[in-house]
C-alpha positions in Angstrom: -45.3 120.3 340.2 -45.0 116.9 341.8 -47.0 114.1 341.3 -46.3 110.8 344.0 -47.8 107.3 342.0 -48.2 103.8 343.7 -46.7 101.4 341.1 -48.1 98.4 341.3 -46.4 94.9 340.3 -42.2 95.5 341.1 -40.5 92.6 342.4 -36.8 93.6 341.6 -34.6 96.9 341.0 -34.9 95.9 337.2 -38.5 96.4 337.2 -37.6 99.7 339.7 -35.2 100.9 336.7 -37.8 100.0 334.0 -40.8 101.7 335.5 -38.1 105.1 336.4 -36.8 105.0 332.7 -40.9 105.1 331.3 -41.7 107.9 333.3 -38.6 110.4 332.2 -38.9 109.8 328.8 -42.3 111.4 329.0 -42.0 115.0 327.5 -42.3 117.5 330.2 -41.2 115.5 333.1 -38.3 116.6 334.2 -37.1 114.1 337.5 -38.4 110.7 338.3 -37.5 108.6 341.5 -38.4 105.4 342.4 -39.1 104.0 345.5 -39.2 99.8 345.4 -39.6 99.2 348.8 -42.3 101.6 348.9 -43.9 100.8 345.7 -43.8 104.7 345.1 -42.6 107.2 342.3 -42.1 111.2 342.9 -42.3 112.6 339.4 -41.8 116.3 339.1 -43.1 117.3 335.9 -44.7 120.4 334.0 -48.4 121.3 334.0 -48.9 119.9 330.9 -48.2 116.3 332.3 -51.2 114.7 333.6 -51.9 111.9 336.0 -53.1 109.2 333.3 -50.0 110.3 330.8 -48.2 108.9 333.7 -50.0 106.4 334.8 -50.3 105.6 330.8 -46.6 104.9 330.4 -46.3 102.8 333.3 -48.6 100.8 331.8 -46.8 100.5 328.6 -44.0 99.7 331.0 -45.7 96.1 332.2 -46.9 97.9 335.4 -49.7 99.6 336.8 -50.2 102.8 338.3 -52.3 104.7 341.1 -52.6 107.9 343.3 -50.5 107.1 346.5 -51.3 107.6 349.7 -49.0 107.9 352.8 -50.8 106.4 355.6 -50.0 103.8 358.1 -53.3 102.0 357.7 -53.4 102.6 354.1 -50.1 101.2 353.3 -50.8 98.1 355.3 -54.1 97.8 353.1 -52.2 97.6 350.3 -49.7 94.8 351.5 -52.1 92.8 352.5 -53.9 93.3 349.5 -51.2 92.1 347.2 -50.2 89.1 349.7 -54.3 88.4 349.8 -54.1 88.2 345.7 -50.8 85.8 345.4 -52.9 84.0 347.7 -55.6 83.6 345.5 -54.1 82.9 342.5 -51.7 80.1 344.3 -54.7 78.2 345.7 -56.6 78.2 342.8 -53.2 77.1 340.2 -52.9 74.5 342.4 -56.0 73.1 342.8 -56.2 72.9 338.7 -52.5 71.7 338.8 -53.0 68.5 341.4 -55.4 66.8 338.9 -52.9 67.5 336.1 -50.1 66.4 338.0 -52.0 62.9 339.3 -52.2 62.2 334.7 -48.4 62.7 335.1 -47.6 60.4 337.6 -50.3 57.5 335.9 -49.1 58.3 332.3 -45.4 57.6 333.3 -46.3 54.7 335.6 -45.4 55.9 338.9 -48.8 55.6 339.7 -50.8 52.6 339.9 -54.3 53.5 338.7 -56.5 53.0 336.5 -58.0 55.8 334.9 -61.9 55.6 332.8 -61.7 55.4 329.0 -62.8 58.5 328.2 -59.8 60.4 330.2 -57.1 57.8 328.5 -58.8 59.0 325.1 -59.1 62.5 325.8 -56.1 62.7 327.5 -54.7 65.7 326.0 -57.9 68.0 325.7 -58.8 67.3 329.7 -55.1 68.6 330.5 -55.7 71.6 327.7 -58.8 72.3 330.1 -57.0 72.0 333.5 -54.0 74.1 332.2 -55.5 77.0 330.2 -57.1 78.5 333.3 -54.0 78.4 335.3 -51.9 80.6 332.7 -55.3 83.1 332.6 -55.4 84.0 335.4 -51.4 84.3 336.0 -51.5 86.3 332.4 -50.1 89.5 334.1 -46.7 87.0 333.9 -46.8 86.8 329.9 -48.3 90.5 329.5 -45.5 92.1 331.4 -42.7 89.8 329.8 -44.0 90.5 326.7 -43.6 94.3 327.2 -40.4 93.8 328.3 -39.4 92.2 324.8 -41.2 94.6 323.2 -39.2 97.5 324.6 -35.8 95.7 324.3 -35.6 95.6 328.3 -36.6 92.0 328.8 -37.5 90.7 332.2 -37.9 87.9 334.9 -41.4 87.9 333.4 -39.8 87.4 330.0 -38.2 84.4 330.7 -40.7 82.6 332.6 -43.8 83.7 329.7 -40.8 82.0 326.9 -40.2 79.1 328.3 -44.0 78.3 329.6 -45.7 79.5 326.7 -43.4 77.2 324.5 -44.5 74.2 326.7 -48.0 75.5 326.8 -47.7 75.7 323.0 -45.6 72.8 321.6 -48.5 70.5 324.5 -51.2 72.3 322.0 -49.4 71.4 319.1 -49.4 67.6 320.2 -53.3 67.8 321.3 -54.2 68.3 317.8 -52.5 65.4 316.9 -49.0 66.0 316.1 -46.3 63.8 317.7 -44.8 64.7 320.6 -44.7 65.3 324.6 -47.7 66.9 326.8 -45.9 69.8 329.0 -49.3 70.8 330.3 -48.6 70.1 333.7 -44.8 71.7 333.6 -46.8 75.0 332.3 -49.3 74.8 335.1 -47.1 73.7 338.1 -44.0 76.9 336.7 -46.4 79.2 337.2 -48.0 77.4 340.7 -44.7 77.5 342.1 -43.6 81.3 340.8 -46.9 82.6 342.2 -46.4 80.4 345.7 -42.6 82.3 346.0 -44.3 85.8 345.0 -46.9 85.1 347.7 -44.2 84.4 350.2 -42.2 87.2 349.4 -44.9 89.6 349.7 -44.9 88.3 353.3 -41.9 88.8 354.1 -41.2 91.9 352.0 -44.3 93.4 354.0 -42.0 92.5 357.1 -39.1 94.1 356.5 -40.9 97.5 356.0 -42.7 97.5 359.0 -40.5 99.8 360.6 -41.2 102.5 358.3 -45.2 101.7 359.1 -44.5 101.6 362.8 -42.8 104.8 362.6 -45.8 106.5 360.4 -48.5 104.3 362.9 -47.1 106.5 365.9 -48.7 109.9 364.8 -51.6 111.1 366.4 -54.3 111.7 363.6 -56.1 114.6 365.7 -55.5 117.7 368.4 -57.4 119.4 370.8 -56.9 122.7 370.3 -58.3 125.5 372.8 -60.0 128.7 371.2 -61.5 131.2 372.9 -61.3 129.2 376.1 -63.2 126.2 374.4 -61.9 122.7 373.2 -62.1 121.9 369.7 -61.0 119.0 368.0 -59.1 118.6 364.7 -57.8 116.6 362.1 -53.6 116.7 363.2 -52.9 118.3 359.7 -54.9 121.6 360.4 -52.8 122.2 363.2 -50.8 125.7 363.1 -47.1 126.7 364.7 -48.6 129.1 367.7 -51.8 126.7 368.1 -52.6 125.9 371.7 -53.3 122.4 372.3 -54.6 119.9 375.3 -53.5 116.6 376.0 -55.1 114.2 378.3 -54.0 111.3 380.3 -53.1 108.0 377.5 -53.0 110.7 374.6 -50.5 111.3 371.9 -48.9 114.8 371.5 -50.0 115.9 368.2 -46.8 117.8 367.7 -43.3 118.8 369.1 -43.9 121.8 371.6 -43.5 123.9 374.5 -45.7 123.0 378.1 -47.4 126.2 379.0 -49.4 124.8 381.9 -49.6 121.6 383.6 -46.8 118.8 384.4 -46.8 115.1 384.0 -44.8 112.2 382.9 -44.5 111.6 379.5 -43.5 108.5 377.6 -40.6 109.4 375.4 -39.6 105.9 374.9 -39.9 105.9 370.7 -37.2 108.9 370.8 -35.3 108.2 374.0 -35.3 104.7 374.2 -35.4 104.7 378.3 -38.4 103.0 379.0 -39.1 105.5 382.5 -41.4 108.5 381.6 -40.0 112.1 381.9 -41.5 114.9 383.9 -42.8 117.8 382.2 -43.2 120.9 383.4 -44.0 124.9 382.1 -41.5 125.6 379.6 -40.0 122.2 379.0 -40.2 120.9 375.4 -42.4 118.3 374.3 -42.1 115.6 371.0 -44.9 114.9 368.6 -46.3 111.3 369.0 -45.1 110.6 372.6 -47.4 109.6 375.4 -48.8 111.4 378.2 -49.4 109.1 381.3 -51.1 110.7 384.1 -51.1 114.5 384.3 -52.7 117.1 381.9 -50.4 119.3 380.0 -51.3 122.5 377.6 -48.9 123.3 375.2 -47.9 125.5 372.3 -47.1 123.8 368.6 -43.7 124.7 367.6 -43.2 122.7 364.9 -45.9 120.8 362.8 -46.2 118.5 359.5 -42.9 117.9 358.3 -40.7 119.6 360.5 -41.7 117.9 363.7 -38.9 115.3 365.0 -41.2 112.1 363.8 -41.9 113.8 360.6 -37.6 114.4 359.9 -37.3 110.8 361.2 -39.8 109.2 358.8 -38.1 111.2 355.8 -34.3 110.1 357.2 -35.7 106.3 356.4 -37.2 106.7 353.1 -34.1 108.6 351.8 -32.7 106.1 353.2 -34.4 103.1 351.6 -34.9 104.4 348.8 -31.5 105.0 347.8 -28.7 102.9 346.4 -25.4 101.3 348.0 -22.3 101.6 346.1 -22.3 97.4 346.0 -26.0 97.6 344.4 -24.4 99.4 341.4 -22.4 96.4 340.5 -25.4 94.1 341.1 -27.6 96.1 338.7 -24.9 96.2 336.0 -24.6 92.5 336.4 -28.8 92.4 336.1 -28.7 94.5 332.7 -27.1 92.1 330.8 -28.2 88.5 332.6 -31.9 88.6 331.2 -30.4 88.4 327.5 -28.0 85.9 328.1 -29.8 83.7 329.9 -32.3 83.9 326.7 -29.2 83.3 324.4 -28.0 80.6 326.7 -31.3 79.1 326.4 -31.8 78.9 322.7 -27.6 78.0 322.3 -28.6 75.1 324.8 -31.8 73.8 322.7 -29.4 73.6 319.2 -26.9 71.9 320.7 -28.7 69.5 322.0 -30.9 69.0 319.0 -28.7 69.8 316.2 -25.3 68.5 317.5 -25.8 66.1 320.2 -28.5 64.6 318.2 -31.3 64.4 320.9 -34.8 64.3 320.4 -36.9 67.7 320.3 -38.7 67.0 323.3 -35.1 66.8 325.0 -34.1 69.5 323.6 -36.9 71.6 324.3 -36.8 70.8 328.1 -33.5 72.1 328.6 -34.4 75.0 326.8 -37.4 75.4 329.2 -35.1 74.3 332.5 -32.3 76.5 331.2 -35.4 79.6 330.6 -37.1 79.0 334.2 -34.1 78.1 337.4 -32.4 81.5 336.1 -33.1 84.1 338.8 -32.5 87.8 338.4 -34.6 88.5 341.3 -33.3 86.7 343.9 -30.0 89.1 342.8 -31.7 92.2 342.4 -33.4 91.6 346.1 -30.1 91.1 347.7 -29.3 94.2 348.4 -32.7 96.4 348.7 -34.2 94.0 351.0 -31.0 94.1 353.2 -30.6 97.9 353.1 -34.4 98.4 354.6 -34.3 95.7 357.0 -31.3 97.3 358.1 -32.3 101.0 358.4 -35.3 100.0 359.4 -34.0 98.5 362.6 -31.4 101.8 363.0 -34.8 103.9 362.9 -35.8 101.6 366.1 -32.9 101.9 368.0 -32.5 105.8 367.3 -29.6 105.5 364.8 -30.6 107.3 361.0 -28.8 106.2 358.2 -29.3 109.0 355.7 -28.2 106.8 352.7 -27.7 103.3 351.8 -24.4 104.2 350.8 -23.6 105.7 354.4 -24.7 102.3 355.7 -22.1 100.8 353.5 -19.2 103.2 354.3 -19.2 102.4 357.6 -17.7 99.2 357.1 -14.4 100.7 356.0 -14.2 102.9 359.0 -10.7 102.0 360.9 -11.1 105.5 363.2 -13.2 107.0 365.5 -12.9 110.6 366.4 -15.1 112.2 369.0 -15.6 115.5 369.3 -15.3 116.5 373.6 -18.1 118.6 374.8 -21.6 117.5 374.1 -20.7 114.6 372.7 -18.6 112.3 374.9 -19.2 115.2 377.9 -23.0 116.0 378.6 -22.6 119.7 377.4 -23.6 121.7 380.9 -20.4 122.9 382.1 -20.8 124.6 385.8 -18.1 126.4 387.6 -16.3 124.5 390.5 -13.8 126.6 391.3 -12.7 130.7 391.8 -8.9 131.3 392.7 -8.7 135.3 393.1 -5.6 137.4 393.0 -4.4 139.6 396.3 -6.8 142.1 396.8 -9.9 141.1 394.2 -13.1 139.6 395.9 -14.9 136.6 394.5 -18.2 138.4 393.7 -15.2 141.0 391.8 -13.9 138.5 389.8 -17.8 136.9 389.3 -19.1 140.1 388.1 -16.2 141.6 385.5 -16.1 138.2 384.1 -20.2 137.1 384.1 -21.1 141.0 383.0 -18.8 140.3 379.8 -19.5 136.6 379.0 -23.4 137.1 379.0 -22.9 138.4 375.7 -21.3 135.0 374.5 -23.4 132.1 373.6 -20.4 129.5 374.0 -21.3 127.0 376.8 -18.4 128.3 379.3 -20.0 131.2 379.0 -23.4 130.1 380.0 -21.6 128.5 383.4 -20.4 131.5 384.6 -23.3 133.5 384.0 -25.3 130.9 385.6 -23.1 131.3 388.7 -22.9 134.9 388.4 -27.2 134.3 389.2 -27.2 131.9 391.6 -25.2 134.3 393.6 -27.5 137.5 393.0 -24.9 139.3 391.5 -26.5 141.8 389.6 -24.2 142.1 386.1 -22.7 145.6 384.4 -23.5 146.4 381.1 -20.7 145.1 378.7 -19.6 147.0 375.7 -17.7 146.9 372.7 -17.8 142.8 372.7 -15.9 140.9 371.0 -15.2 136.6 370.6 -12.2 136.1 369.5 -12.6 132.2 368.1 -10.4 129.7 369.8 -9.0 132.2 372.5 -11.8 133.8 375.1 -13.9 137.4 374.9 -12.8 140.6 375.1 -15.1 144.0 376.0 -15.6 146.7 378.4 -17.3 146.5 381.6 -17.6 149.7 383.3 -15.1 151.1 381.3 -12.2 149.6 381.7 -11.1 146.6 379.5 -12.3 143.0 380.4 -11.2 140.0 378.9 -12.3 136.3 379.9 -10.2 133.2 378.1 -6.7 132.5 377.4 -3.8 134.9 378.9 -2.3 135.6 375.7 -6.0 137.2 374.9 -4.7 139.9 377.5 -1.2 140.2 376.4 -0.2 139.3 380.0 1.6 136.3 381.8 0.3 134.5 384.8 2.0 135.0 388.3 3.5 131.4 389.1 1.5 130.6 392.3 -1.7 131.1 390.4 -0.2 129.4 387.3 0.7 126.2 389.0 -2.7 126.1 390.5 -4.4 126.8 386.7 -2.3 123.6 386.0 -3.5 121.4 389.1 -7.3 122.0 388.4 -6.3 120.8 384.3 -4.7 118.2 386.0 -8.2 117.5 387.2 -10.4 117.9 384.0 -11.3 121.4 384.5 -11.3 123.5 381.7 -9.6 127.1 383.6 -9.7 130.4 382.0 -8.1 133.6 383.2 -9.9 137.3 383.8 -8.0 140.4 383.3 -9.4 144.0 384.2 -7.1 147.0 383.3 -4.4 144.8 382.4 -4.1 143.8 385.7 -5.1 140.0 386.6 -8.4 139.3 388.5 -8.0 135.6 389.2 -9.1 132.3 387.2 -12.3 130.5 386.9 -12.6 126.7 386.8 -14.9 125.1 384.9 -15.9 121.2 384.5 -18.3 119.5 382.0 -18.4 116.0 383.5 -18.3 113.1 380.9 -21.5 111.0 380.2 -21.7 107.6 382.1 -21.9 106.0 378.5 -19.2 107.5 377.2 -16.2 104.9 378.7 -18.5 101.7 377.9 -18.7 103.1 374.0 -15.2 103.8 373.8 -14.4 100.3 375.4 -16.9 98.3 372.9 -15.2 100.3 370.2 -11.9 99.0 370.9 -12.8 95.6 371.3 -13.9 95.8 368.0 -11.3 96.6 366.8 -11.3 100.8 365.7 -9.1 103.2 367.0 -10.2 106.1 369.2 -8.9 109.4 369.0 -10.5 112.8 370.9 -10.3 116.3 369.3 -11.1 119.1 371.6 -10.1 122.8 371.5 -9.1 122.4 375.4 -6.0 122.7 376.5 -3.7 119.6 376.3 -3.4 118.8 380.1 -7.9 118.8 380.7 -8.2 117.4 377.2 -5.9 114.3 378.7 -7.7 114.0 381.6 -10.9 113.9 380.4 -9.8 111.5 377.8 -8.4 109.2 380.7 -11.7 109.0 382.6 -13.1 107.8 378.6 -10.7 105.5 378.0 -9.1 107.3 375.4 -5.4 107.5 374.6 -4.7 109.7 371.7 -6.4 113.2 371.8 -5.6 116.3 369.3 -6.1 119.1 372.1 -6.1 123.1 371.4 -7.4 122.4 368.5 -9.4 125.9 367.1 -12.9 125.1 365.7 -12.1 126.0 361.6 -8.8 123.8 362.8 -10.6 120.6 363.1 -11.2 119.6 359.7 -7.2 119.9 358.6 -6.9 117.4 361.9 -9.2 115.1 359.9 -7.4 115.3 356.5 -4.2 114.4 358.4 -5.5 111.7 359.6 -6.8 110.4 356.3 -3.1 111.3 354.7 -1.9 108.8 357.5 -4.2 105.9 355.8 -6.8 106.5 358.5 -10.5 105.8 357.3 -12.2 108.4 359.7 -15.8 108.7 361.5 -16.0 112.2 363.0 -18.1 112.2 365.9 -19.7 115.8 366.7 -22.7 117.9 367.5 -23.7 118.4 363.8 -23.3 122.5 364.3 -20.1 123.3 365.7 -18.1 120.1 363.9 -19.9 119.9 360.5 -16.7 121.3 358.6 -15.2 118.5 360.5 -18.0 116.2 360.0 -18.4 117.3 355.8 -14.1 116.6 355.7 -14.4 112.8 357.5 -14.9 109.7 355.2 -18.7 109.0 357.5 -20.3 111.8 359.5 -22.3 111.1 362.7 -24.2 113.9 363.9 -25.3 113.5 367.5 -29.3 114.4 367.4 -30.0 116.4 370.8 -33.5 115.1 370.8 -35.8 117.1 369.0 -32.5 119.1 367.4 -32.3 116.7 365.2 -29.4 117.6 362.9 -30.2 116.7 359.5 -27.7 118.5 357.1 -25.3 117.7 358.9 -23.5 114.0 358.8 -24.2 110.8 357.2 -25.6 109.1 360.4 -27.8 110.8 363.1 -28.3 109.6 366.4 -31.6 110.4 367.3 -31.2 109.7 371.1 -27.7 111.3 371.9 -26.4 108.9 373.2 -23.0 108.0 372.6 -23.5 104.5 372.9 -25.5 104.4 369.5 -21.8 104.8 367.4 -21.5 101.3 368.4 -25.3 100.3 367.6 -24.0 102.3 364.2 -21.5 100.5 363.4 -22.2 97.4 364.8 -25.6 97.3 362.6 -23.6 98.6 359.5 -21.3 95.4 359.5 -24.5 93.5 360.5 -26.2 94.4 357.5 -23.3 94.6 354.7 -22.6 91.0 356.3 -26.3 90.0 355.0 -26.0 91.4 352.0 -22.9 89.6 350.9 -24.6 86.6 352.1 -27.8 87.0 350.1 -25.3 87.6 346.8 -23.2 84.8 347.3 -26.5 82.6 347.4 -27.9 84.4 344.6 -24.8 84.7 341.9 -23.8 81.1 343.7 -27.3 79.6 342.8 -27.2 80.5 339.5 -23.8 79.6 338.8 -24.6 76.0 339.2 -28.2 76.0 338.7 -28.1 76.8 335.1 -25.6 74.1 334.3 -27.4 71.6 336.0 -30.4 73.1 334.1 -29.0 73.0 330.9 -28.2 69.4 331.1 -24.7 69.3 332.1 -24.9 66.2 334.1 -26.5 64.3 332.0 -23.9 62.6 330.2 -22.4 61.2 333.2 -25.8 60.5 335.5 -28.4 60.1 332.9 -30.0 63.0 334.7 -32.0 65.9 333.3 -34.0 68.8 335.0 -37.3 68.5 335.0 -39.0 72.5 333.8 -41.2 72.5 337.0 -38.4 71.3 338.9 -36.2 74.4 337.4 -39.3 76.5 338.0 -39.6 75.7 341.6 -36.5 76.3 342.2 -36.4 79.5 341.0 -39.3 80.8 343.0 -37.4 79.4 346.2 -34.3 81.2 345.3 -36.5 84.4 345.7 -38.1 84.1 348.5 -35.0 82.7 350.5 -33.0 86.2 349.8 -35.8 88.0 351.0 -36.6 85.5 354.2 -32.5 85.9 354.9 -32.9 89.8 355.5 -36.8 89.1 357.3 -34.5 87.1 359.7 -32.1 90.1 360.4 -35.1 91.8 362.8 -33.9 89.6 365.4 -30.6 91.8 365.3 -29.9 93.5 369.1 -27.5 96.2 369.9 -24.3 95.0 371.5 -24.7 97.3 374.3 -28.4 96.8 374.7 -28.5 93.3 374.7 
């Protein structure tokens, strides 16, 4: 069984890994996934594992546990109830911090004031009593670190408890009336500052999920369902496939469907992305969570809960934000170990200061402290999580699914763009354009032998004769002993005598020259041409033309600008495959290529050095799509194909390889910027910390100073990927 928790208090991946390694040492669970960015944990576990035995060890953990609940309204409760307790807890730090911070500035004459005789006197009990408040109610800080020490995985929280509870104790010591410094106010104004960067990233952190909120905000939460001729309504999850349901003008569609009465436009923006409405009529299909604007349509549920196209989409994203890049690896390695040495560092700093560079203790034990507080682990282990949602977060909104981080990465090293012909830079709906007969055979001949056969084949050609074959009211044989021969055309009997629709060499039979050089003119022209024999004798040729999509030369175009290299690899014959390429913009094509052929094309390619993304349908390709180095399945709308690919475009639109990769180097762009802050900060932060320039500047770091800056460090990360929203499409703009 499964069991989903809301863990409560995770700021980083460490805490992500800490919370992940409680829960599968438990006895009897036997999986346990994480989710930071949305504060989840799946745990699949035996009966004998209860809720509290899980919820117990996240506890022993540092953390805190509770059922979770997967609703837009809910999960926005919850932000805003963590950003409404940082809050809190800032306001009220600070407002016991000020006073302690005016004694400060007095006691070390920066401020010219007086203060009464009975605050110079009691100087060191009135700051006890401003300060001892501030770390209550920030305890979770010392509780957590604590546990962390305890089970030899120390934390952020570690560090920051250390070094504030050895200023909060060595200012106690001093109260009672040994010698010494008062660090009351470095205590008090640590944790002021760590909560004020906790409450800002839990802003932004809110923002850079909201995609994933929008995207579950969009379902409809009930259906009118008709029984027995009446209207009922009911909560969305009680809906059944086969249900028959109403929607009104301004009302969701509860789920993807079929119109069985009615027409009207329909909003289809959130899938589409074209702002005009679609008509809908009897028998077209209909997506869960789109709008209907002005007629009133009944429909039949074909797909409901997690199978509907919102439903797939939702999952894509959290797969995708919940899982790891490659990069983060490294960055989690570097984590494991930084914690520790930064506490080593710390105490190696205080002995040299105090033992061999014969400073005083007080000296000493405010490097220690500065060296404890400025080190940041979590503005590291945000770098790349906060990134990596932002940015599928934004693919989500502009139809492209990233299935994993680590697709989102892979992009970046893709130097080749194959695209797959029909369907994907064609629109897919071949029709026939032109019939060249032989001596003596009619058209409606020709149209029947070869439409009788072909509408037993499910192959698009097929489907545009047929089609032709109906618009004429020719009324088709029956076809038997059928038979697709993969790559080359059908072969059958149609009234008997042997039929077959494709290639020539299918037949076994050559083409007379004056109807072969006219097969070559309509190639010439884009048209895909095949030949019909009957008896072994030749009945003529049928041309057929699958126009290319108006987007398809403005993607290939944007993709050379920057900077890939566009192949097409089609199954046509060399002379259409060229043409059609032409019109695209495309130079080198891989033509007659059979179907189980395209993924040794792909392999070639990547012997030649190439770094391949195979563009396809997600069916036909996926051996293709499985072989290249990134996968992008094009989507078909509510088709959307899932197992196949690293990448789906939701919209099918060609266009959105660009968005993909565009928005790929976007975000690995970001990410390297957020680590190069974060490893950079450090790097000279702890140094300066640690009092490295004072023997040249007579300057030390002050602990709230070090403290500050940590918190800033955190919070900048996080407001570097908040920023990356602003991101538009290149050919969208």
């Amino acid at each position: 069984m499964k069991t989903t928790l809301h863990i409560l208090g995770m700021s980083s991946p460490h805490c992500q890994n800490l919370v992940q390694t409680a829960l599968q040492k438990i006895r009897g669970v036997k999986s346990a996934q994480v989710d930071l960015s949305k504060e989840k944990a799946v745990v699949e576990h035996s009966d004998a594992v209860s809720f509290d035995s899980l919820r117990d060890a996240v506890i022993d953990a540092g953390y805190d546990a509770e059922p979770f609940v997967e609703q837009a309204d809910t999960l926005e409760q919850r932000q805003q109830k963590e950003v409404d307790g940082y809050k809190f807890r800032f306001f009220l730090s600070l407002g016991l911090s000020l006073p302690l911070l005016v004694l400060f500035l007095v006691e070390q004459k920066l401020l010219p004031l007086a203060l009464p005789t009975f605050v110079e006197t009691n100087m060191a009990w009135i700051e006890f009593v401003l300060a001892t408040p501030v770390l209550w109610i920030n305890r979770v800080i010392f509780t957590r670190g604590a546990k962390g020490i305890l089970n030899r995985n120390p934390t952020m929280d570690s560090l920051v408890g250390i070094g504030v509870g050895a200023a909060y104790v060595y200012s106690l010591i001093t109260a009672f009336g040994f010698p010494g410094a008062l660090y009351f106010e470095v205590g008090t104004f640590v944790l002021t500052f760590i909560v004020l960067g906790k409450w800002m990233e839990s802003i932004a952190k809110g923002r850079t999920s909201e995609a994933i909120k929008k995207l579950i905000g969009l379902q409809a939460k009930t259906a009118t369902i008709i029984v027995n001729g009446r209207q009922k309504t009911i909560p969305i999850e009680q809906l059944k496939v086969g249900d028959v349901f109403l929607v009104k003008p301004g009302e969701k569609l509860p789920v993807d469907g079929i119109v069985v009465a009615g027409d009207s436009a329909v909003d289809e923006s959130m899938v589409t992305g074209e702002s005009m409405p679609t008509m809908k009529r009897k028998g077209d299909r209909v997506i869960g969570a789109t709008i209907n604007k002005n007629g009133v349509l009944t429909c039949k549920a074909q797909k409901v809960g997690s199978e509907t196209l919102l439903a797939q989409i939702i999952k894509l994203v959290e797969q995708a934000q919940a899982s790891k890049a490659p990069i983060q690896e490294v960055v989690d390695k570097v984590s494991a170990v930084f914690v520790p040495a930064v506490a080593f560092m710390a105490v190696a700093v205080f002995l040299i200061w105090y033992f061999l560079l014969g400073q005083t203790f007080t000296f000493a034990l405010a490097a220690f402290m500065s060296v404890l507080l400025i080190a940041c682990p979590c503005a590291l282990g945000l770098a790349t999580p906060t990134a990596i949602m932002v940015g599928t977060g934004l693919g989500a909104q502009n139809g492209v699914l990233f299935k994993t981080a680590k697709a989102l990465q892979q992009v970046e090293k893709i130097n080749t763009v194959v695209f797959d012909k029909t369907g994907t830079l064609t629109k897919g709906q071949p029709s026939l354009t032109d019939m060249e007969t032989a001596p003596g055979v009619s058209e409606k001949e020709l149209l029947y032998h070869a439409a009788s056969l072909e509408h037993l084949s499910e192959h698009p050609l097929a489907e545009a004769i047929v089609n032709a074959a109906k618009k004429k009211k020719i009324r088709l044989g029956n076809a038997t002993q059928f038979k697709a021969v993969t790559g080359s055309g059908v072969v059958g009997r149609v009234d008997g005598k042997i039929v077959t629709v494709g290639k020539a060499e299918l037949a076994k039979k050559e083409v007379p020259a004056e109807m072969k050089k006219r097969q070559i003119a309509l190639e010439h022209e884009g048209k895909t041409v095949v030949t019909v024999f009957v008896g072994g004798r030749i009945y003529g040729v049928l041309a057929i033309a699958d126009t290319l999509k108006e987007s398809s030369p403005e993607a290939v175009s944007q993709l050379k600008k920057m900077g890939l290299r566009v192949v097409m690899l089609t199954g046509d014959n060399p002379r259409t495959a060229h043409a059609i390429a032409k019109k695209a913009g495309i130079t080198e094509v891989i033509a007659d290529v059979r179907p189980e052929e395209k993924e040794k094309e792909i392999r070639k390619l990547q012997r030649k050095g190439r770094n391949v993304a195979m563009v396809g349908d997600g069916i036909n390709d996926s051996p293709a799509l499985a072989a290249a180095d990134l996968g992008i399945a094009m989507g078909g709308g509510t088709d959307v194909a899932i197992e196949t690919g690293d990448i789906v475009l939701v919209k099918n639109d060609v266009r959105d390889v660009v968005t993909a990769i565009d928005l790929s180097r976007f975000t690995m762009r970001k990410i390297k910027e957020n680590l190069f802050w974060a490893f950079g900060y450090n790097i000279l932060g702890i140094p300066v910390a640690a009092g490295l320039l004072f023997p040249f500047t007579g300057f030390l770091l002050n602990p709230a100073i070090a403290g500050l800056a940590m918190a800033f460090s955190s919070v900048s990360v996080t407001a570097n990927a908040a920023l990356m929203k602003l991101y538009k499409p290149p050919l969208r703009k």
